[in-house]
Residue frames as qw, qx, qy, qz and C-alpha x, y, z in Angstrom:
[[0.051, 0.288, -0.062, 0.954, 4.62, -6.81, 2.44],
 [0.524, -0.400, -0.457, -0.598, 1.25, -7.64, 3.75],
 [0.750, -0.538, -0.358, 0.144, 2.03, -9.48, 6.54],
 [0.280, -0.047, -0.296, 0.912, 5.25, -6.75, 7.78],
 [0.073, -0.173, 0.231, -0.955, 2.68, -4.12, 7.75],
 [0.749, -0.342, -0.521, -0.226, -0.02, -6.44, 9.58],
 [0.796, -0.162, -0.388, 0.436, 2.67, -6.79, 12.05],
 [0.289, 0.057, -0.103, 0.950, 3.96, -3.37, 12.19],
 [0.369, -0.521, -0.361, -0.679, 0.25, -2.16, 12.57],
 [0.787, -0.461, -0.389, 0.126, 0.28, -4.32, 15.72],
 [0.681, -0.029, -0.246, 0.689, 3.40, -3.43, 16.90],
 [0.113, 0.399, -0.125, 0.901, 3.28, 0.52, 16.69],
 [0.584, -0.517, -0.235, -0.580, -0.53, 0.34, 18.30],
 [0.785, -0.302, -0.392, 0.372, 0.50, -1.72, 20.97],
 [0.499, 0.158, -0.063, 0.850, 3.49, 0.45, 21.49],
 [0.093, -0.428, -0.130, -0.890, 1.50, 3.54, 21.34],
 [0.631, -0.378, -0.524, -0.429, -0.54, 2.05, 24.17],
 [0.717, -0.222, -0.415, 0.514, 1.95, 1.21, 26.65],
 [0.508, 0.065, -0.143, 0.847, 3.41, 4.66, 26.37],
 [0.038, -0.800, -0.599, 0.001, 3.35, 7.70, 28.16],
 [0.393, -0.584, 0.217, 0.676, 6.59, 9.66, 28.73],
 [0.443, 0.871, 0.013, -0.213, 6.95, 12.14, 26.16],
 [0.205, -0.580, 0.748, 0.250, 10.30, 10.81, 25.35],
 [0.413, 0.084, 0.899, 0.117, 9.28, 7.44, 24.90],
 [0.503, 0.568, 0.623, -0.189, 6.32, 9.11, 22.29],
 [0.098, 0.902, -0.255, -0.334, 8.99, 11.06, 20.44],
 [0.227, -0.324, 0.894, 0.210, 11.08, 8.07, 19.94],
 [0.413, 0.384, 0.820, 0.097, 7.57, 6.41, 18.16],
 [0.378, 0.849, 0.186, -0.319, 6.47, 9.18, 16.64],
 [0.208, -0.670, 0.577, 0.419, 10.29, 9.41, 15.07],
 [0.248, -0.038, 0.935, 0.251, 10.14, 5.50, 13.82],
 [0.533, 0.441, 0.720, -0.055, 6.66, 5.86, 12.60],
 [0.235, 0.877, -0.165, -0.387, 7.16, 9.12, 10.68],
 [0.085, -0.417, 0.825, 0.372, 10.31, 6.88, 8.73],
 [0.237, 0.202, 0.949, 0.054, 7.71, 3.64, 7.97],
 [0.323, 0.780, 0.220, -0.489, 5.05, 6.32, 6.99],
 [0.092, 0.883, -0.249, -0.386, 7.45, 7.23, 4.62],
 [0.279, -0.176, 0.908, 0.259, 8.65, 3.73, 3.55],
 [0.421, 0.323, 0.843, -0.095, 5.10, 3.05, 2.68],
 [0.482, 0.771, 0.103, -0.405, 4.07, 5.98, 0.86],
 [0.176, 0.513, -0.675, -0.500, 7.27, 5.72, -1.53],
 [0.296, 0.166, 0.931, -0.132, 5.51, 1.41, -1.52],
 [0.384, 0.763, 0.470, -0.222, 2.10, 3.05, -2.71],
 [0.331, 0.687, -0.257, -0.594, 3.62, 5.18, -5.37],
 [0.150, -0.377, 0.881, 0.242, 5.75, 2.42, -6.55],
 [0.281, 0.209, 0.936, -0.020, 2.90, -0.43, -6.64],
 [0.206, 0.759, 0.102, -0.610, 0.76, 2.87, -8.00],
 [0.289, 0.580, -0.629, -0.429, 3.06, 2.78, -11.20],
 [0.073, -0.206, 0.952, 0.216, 3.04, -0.59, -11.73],
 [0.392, 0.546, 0.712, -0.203, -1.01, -1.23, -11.28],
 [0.319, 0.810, -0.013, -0.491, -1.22, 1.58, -13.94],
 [0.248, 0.531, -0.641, -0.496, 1.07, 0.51, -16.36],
 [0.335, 0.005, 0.936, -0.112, -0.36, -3.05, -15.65],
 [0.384, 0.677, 0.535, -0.328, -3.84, -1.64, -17.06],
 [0.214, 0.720, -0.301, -0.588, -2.21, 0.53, -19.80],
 [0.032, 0.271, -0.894, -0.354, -0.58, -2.76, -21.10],
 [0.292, 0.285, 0.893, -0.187, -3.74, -4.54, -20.65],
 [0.452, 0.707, -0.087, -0.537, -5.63, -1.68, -23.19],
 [0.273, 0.562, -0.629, -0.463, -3.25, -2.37, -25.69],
 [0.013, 0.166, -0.969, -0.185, -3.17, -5.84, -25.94],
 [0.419, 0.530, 0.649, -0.349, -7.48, -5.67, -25.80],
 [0.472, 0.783, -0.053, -0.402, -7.05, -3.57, -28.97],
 [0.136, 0.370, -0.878, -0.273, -4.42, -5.96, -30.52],
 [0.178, -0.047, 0.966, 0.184, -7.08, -8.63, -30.26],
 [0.516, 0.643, 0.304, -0.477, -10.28, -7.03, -30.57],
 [0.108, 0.791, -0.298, -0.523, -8.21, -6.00, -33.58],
 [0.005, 0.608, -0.763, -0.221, -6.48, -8.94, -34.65],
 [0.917, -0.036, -0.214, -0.335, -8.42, -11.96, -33.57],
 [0.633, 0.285, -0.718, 0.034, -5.90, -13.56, -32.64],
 [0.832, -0.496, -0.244, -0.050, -6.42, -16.37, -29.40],
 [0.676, -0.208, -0.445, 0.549, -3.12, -16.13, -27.90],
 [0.062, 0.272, -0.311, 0.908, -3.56, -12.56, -27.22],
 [0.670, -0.501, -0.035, -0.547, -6.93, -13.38, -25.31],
 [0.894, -0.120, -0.317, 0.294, -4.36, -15.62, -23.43],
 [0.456, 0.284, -0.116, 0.835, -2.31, -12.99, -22.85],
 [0.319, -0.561, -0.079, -0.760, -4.85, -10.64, -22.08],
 [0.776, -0.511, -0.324, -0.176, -6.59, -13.08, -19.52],
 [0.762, -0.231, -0.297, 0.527, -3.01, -13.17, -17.64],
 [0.467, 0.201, -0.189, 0.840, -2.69, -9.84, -17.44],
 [0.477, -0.488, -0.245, -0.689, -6.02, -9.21, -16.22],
 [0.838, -0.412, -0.347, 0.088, -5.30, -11.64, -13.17],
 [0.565, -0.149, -0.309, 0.751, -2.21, -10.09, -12.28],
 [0.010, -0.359, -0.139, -0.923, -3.46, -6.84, -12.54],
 [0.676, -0.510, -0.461, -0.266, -6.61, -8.12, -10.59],
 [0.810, -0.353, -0.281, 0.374, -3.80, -8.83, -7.69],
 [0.391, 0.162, -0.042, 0.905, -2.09, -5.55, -8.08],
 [0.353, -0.634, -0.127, -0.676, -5.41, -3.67, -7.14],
 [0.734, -0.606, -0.252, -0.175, -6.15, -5.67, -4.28],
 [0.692, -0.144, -0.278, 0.651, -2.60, -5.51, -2.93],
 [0.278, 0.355, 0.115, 0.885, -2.57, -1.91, -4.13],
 [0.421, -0.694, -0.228, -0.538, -6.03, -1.18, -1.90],
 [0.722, -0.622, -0.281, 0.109, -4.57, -2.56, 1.27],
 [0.603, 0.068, -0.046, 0.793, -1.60, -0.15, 0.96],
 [0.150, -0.462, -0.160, -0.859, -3.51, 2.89, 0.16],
 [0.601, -0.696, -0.113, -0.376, -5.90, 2.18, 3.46],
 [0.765, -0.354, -0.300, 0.447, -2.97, 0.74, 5.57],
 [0.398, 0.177, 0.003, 0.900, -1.04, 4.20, 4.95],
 [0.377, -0.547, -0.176, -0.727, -4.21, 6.09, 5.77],
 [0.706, -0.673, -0.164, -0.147, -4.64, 4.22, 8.83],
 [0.466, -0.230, -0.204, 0.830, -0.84, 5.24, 9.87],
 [0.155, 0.532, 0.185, 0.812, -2.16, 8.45, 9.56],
 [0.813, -0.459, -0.303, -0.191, -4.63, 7.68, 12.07],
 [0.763, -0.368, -0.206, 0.490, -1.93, 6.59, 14.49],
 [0.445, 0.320, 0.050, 0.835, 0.26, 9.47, 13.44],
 [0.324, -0.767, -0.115, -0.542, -2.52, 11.84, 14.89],
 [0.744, -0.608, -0.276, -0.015, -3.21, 9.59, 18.26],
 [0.735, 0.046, -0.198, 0.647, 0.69, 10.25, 18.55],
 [0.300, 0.169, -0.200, 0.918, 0.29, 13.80, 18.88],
 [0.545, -0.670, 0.015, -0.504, -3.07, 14.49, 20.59],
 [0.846, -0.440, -0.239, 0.184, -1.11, 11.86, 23.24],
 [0.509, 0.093, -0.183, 0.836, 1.94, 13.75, 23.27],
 [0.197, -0.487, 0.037, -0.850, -0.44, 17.12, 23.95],
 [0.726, -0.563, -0.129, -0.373, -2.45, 15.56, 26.56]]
């Protein structure tokens, strides 16, 4: 997912560069307004999952705080690594989607000008 919207960052900007015909910035404004819209449902999704990632990761700190027992600080540690990876994926979604916004504007102050 990282590298499509790496790629698709390129691509639209580019794109948005070349163009000037209000046709041709209707037709990108169109496609980016869909991928806008891929990504945000992406961020909700990956949203739910970093959250329940951390919810599970409570519990099972209070099952061993609780318990004592080592495999749940085994447990714990692995879910603290994925969860580790689920932010950092989760942060470059949440600013990639903000910076289509960003484009999304340039689309229409170019289409007014």
């Amino acid at each position: 997912m990282t590298e499509y919207l790496t790629n698709y960052m390129k691509y639209i900007s580019d794109k948005l560069e070349k163009s000037s015909d209000k046709t041709e910035l209707q037709n990108i404004l169109s496609e980016h307004l869909d991928k806008i819209a891929f990504m945000q449902h992406e961020r909700i999704v990956h949203f739910l999952v970093t959250f329940m990632f951390a919810v599970i990761l409570c519990i099972f700190m209070c099952a061993f705080i609780f318990s004592e027992n080592i495999m749940l600080l085994v447990l714990v540690t692995i879910i603290l690594v994925l969860l580790a990876f689920y932010i950092k994926h989760y942060y470059f979604l949440e600013n990639t989607v903000q910076e289509m916004y960003r484009i999304y504007d340039r689309i229409l102050e170019k289409m007014r000008n």
